[in-house]
N, C-alpha and C positions, 0 to 999 in steps of 0.2 A: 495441575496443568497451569501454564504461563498465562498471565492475563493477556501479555502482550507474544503474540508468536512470531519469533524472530526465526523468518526461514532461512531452509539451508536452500542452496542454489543447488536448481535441478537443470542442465545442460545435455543433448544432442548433441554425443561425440562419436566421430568417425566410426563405421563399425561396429555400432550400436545394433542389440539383440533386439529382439520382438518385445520384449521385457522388456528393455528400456526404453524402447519406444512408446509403449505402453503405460510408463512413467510419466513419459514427457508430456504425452497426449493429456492425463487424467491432471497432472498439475496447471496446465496452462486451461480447465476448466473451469478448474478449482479457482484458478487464478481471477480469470479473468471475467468469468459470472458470477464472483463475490458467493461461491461456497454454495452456489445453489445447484441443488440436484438434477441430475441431466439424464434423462430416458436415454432410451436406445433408440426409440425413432426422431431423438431430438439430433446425434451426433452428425458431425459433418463430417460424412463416410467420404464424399469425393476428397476432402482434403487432407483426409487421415491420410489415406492413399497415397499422395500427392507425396504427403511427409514424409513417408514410409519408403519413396521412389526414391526421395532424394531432388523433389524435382520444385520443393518449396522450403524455405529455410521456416525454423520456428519461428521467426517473426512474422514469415506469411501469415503463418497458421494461427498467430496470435490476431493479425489482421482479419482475418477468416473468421474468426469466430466473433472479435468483436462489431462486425460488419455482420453479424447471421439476423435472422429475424427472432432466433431467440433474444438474443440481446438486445436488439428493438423492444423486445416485450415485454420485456425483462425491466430495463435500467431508460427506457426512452418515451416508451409511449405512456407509463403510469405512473412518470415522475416530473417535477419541475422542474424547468430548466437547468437552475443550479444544483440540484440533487442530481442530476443526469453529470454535470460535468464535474462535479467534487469525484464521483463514481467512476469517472473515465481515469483521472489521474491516480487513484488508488487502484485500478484494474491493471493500469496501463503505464505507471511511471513508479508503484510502489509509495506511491506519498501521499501525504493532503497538498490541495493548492496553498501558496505561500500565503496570497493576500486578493483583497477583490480588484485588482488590476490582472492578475490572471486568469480570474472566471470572467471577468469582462469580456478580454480576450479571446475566448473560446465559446462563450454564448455569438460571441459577433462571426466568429469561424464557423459555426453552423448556421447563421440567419445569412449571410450573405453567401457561403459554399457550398453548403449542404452537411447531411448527416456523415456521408462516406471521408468528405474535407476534414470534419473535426477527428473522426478516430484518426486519418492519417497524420494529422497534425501533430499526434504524441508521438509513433512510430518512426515518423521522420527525422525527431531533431535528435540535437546533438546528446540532449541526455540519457535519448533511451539508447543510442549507440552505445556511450561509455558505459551505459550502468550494465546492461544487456548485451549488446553486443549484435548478432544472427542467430544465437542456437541458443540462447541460455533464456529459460521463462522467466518473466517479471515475477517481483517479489517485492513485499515491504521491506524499504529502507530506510523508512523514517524514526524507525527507531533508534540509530546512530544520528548524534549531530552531523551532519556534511560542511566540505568547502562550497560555498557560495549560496547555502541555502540558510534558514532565520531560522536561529533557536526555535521560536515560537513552534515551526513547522512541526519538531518532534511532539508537542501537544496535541496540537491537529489530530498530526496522522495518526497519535493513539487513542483520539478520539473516533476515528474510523474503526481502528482493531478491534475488535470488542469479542478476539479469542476466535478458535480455529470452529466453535460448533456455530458461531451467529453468519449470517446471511443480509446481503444487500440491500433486498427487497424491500421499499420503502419511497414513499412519495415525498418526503420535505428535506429538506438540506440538513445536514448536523451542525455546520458553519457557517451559514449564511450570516446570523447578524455580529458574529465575532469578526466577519473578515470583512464586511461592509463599515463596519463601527474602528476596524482596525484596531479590536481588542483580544488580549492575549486571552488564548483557549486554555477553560481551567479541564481536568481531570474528574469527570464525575462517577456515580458506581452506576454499571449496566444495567438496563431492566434485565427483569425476572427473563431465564426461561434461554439465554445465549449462552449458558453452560459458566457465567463468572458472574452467578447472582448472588453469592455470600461472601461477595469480596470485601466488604466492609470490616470481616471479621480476618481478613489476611494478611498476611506481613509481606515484603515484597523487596529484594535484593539488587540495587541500582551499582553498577559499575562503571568508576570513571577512571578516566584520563585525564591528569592535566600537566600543563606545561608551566612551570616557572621562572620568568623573566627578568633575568638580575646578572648580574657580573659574569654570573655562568649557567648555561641554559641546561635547567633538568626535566626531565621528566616523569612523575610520578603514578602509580596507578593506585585507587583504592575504592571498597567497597562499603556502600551505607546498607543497613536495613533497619527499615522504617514498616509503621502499620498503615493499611490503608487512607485513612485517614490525614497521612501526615506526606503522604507520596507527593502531591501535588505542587506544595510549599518546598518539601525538598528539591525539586528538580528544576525549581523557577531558581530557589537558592545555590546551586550547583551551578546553574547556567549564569548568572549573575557574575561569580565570579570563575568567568572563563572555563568552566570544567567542561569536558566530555564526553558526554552519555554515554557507552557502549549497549550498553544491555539494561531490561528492567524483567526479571522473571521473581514469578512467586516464590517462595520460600516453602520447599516442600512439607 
């Protein structure tokens, strides 16, 4: 299994079966309570409904839930401030925060708005528009470099992944004194017990992109594998000179 789980986009298209709705419902759980398991008396039946009518888009329902008091319980009342907002942007934009000018930010969006201001805060801009859209569930992105966002971030955010079996749940930031200190996030191995606790012993397949700038512009694509161990250094060195991440999965 992939260390890092690069999802496939799950979308709410016209004419959608009970099955697929069903899909979308169980992804945007998954999604956006960070893998943690969800009762039957925990789900939010009025807005399943709602979904199911037609009478709310998926981003409602992404709203909806992360606005439930699960997720109060969850991701708010038993974590630190910045462990709560590192946790909104991987829920809710597919990423790590860039730097501590945007946790700033957002701790300030809920001490002066409120809790309901901060989640609408993601939902509203212009990123989650482009990346998502109305119907399509949030997903990690961080594992492609993007336009306008800092190499760095793809360390981050795969400092958050830590593979499809680990769960969010957790009171201290993972980033805090990297993005305070404004120091590049290295790649460490997972504790025991998140399903990629022998990853020390694995090899692991990075595919890039890169562009060469000279008399005549080409583009090239190629693939490194490297062992654990040596992941980390490769991808600072990759990014260094201009390449672009696409992918990083295990090596079966």
């Amino acid at each position: 299994m992939a260390l890092w789980i690069e999802a496939e986009s799950v979308e709410l298209r016209p004419n959608a079966t009970e099955d697929d709705l069903q899909a979308v419902i169980r992804a945007v759980y998954r999604q956006v309570l960070g893998n943690a398991h969800v009762m039957d008396n925990q789900r939010l039946i009025s807005a399943e409904s709602q979904l199911r009518n037609g009478d709310i888009t998926v981003k409602d329902f992404v709203r909806a839930v992360a606005q439930s008091d699960l997720y109060r319980s969850l991701f708010f009342e038993t974590s630190s401030p910045y462990r709560f907002v590192e946790l909104n942007f991987k829920h809710l934009l597919g990423r790590a925060p860039q730097d501590q000018a945007e946790i700033s930010e957002h701790v300030q969006t809920y001490n002066s708005l409120g809790y309901e201001a901060e989640i609408d805060s993601y939902l509203a801009s212009d990123e989650y528009y482009l990346s998502f859209g109305e119907n399509v569930v949030p997903s990690a992105r961080g594992n492609r470099t993007q336009t306008g966002i800092k190499n760095v971030g793809f360390n981050r955010t795969f400092a958050l992944m830590r593979g499809f079996a680990a769960n969010d749940v957790g009171k201290s930031a993972k980033l805090i004194s990297d993005l305070g200190s404004n120091l590049p996030t290295k790649i460490v191995a997972p504790a025991g017990g998140s399903g990629a606790s022998s990853s020390r012993g694995k090899r692991f397949r990075i595919a890039v992109s890169k562009a060469n700038y000279g008399p005549r512009v080409t583009q090239s694509a190629a693939t490194f594998e490297v062992g654990y161990n040596q992941l980390s250094q490769k991808i600072q060195n990759i990014q260094k000179t201009g390449g672009k991440i696409l992918s990083v999965t295990e090596v079966a």
